[in-house]
C-alpha positions as CSV (number, residue, x, y, z in Angstrom):
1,X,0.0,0.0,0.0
2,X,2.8,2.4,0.6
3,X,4.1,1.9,-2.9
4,X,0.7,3.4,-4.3
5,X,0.5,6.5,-2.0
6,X,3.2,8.5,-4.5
7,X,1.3,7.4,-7.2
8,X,-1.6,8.4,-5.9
9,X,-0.1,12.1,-4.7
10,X,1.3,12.7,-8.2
11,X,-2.5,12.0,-9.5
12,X,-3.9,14.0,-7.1
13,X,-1.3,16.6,-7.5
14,X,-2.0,16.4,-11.8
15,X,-5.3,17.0,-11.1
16,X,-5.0,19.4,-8.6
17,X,-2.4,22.0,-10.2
18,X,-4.7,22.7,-13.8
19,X,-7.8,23.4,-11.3
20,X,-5.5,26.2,-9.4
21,X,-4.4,27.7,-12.8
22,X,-8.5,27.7,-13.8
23,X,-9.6,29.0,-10.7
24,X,-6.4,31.8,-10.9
25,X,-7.4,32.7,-14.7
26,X,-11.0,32.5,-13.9
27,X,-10.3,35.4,-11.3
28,X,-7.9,36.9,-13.4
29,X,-10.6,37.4,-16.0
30,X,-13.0,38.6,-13.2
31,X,-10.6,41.1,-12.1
32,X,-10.5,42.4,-15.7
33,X,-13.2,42.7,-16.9
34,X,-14.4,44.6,-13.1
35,X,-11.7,47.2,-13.6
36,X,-13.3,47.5,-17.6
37,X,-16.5,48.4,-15.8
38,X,-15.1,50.4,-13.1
39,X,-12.9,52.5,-15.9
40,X,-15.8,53.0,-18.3
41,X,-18.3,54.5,-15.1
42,X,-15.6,57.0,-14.7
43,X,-16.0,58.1,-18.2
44,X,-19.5,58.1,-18.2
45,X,-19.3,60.3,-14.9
46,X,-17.1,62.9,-17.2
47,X,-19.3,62.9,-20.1
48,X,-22.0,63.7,-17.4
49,X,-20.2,66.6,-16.3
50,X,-19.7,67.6,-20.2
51,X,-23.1,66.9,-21.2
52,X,-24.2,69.0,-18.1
53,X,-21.9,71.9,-19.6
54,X,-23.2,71.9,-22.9
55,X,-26.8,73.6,-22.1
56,X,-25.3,76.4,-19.9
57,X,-22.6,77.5,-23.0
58,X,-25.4,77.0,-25.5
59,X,-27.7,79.2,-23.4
60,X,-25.2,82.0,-22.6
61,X,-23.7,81.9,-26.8
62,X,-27.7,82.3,-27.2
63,X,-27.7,85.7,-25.0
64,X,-25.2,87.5,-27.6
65,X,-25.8,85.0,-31.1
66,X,-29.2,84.9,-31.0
67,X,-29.0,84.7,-35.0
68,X,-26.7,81.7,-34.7
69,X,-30.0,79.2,-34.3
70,X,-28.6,76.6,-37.0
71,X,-25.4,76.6,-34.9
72,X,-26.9,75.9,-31.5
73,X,-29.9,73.6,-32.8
74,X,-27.0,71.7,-34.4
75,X,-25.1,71.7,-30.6
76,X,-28.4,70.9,-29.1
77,X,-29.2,68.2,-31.3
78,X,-25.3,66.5,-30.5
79,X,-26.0,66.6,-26.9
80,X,-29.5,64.7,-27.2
81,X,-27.6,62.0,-29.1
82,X,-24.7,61.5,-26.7
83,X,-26.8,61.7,-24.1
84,X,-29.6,59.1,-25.2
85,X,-28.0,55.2,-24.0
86,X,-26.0,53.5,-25.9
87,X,-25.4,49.9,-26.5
88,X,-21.9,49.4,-27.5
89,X,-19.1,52.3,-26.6
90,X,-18.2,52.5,-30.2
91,X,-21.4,53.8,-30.6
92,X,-21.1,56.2,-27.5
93,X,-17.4,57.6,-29.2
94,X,-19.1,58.6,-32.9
95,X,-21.5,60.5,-30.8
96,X,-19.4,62.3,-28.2
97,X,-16.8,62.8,-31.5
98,X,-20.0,64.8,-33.1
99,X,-20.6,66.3,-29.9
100,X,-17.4,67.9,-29.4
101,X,-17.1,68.3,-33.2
102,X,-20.3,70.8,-33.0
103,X,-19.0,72.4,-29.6
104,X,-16.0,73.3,-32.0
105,X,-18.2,75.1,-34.1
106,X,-19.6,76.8,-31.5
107,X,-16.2,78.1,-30.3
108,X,-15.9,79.3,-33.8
109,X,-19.1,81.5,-33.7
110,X,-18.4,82.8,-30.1
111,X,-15.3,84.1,-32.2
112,X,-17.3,86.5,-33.7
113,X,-18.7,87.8,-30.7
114,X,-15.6,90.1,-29.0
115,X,-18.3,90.9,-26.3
116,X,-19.3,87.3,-25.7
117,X,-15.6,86.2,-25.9
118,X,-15.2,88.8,-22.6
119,X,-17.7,87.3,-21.0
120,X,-17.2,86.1,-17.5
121,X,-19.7,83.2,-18.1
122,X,-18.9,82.1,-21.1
123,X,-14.7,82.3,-19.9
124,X,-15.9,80.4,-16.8
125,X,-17.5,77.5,-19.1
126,X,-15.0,77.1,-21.4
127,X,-12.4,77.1,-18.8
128,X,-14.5,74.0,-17.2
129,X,-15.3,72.3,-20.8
130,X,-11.6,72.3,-21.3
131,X,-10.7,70.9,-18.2
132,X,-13.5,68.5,-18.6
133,X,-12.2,67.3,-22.0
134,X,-8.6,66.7,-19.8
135,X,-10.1,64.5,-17.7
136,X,-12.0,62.5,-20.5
137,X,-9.2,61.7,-21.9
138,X,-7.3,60.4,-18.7
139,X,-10.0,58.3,-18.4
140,X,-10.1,57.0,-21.6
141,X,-6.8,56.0,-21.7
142,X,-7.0,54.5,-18.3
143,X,-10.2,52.5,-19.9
144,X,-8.0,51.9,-22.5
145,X,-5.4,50.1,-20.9
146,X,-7.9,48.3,-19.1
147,X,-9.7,47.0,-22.6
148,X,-6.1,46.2,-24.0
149,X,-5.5,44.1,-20.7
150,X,-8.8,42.0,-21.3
151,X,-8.8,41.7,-24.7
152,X,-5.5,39.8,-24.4
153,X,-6.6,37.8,-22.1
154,X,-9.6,36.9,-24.0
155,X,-7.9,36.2,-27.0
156,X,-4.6,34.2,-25.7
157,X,-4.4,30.7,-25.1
158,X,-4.8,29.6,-22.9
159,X,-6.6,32.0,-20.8
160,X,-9.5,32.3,-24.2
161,X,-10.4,28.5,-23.1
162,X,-11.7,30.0,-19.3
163,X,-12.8,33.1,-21.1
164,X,-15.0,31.1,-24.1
165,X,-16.2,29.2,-20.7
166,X,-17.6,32.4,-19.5
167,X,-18.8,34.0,-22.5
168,X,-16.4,36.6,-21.7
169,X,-16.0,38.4,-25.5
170,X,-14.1,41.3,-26.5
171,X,-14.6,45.0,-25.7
172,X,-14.8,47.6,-27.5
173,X,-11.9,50.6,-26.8
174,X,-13.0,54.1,-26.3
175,X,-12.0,56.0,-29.3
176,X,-12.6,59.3,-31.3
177,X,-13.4,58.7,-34.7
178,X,-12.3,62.1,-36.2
179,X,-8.5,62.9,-35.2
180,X,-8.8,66.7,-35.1
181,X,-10.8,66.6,-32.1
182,X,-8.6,64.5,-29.9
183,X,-7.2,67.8,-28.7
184,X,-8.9,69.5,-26.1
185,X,-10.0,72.8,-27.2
186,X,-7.8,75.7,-26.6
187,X,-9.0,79.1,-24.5
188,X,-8.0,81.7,-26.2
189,X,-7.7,84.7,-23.0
């Protein structure tokens, strides 16, 4: 009987050591794929805080561009669509890139305002949009990093075996779609 006892450890052990490395990737995934969702709800609480913004510049641009309706119907109209939910984050990047794309254009009318350009209010909310856009984009690249880390997880053998076990799929990386707005917009003082 003591002859089978290492044969019976070494089994043990065989079976023993690929349930630890499940049970570790498993986690791993876990771990993931919470710091994915943890990362993205700090994005969403930015774009909050920008979609917040948005009404406030519109209505104070209204005060001195009154004639500039198309403009601020077309700002208006960006916010409602970022705002609405969303399914899939690509979806939520082509209409935050619109959104900022129209606040752009915005900037570009308040150019020709010199007496809305010197307004306290209007200074006071682009100064905040811009430092809102800062923030965004920390965030998205910390969500970034975060997507990167699970996608390769996902998609590597032999951690995509535990991860086809748990329906665990790709996500989707938070991205602008049009490159000249991946700068924050500049306050001109």
């Amino acid at each position: 009987m003591n002859s089978q006892f290492p044969i019976l450890i070494v089994l043990a052990a065989g079976a023993f050591v690929p349930l630890l490395w499940w049970i570790g990737t498993y986690n791993g995934l876990i771990r993931l794929r919470n710091h994915c969702r943890e990362s993205w709800s700090d994005i969403d609480t930015e774009l909050k805080r920008r979609h917040n913004l948005i009404p406030n510049l519109v209505a104070t641009v209204k005060g001195y561009a009154a004639h500039e309706r198309e403009t601020l119907a077309r700002v208006t109209a960006a916010r409602d669509r970022a705002v609405a939910p969303h399914e899939r984050v690509r979806d939520q990047g082509g209409d935050e890139s619109a959104l900022v794309r129209e606040v752009g254009h915005l900037f570009a009318v308040a150019e020709n305002y010199p007496e809305l350009k010197s307004d306290q209010n209007f200074l006071q909310l682009q100064r905040e949009l811009v430092n809102t856009e800062d923030r965004i984009q920390a965030a998205r690249r910390f969500y970034n990093a975060n997507v990167r880390d699970l996608n390769n997880r996902v998609e590597m053998f032999p951690s995509s075996l535990v991860a086809g076990g748990m329906n665990l799929s790709r996500w989707d990386h938070f991205e602008l779609q049009d490159l000249s707005i991946r700068q924050a917009p500049t306050v001109d003082l």
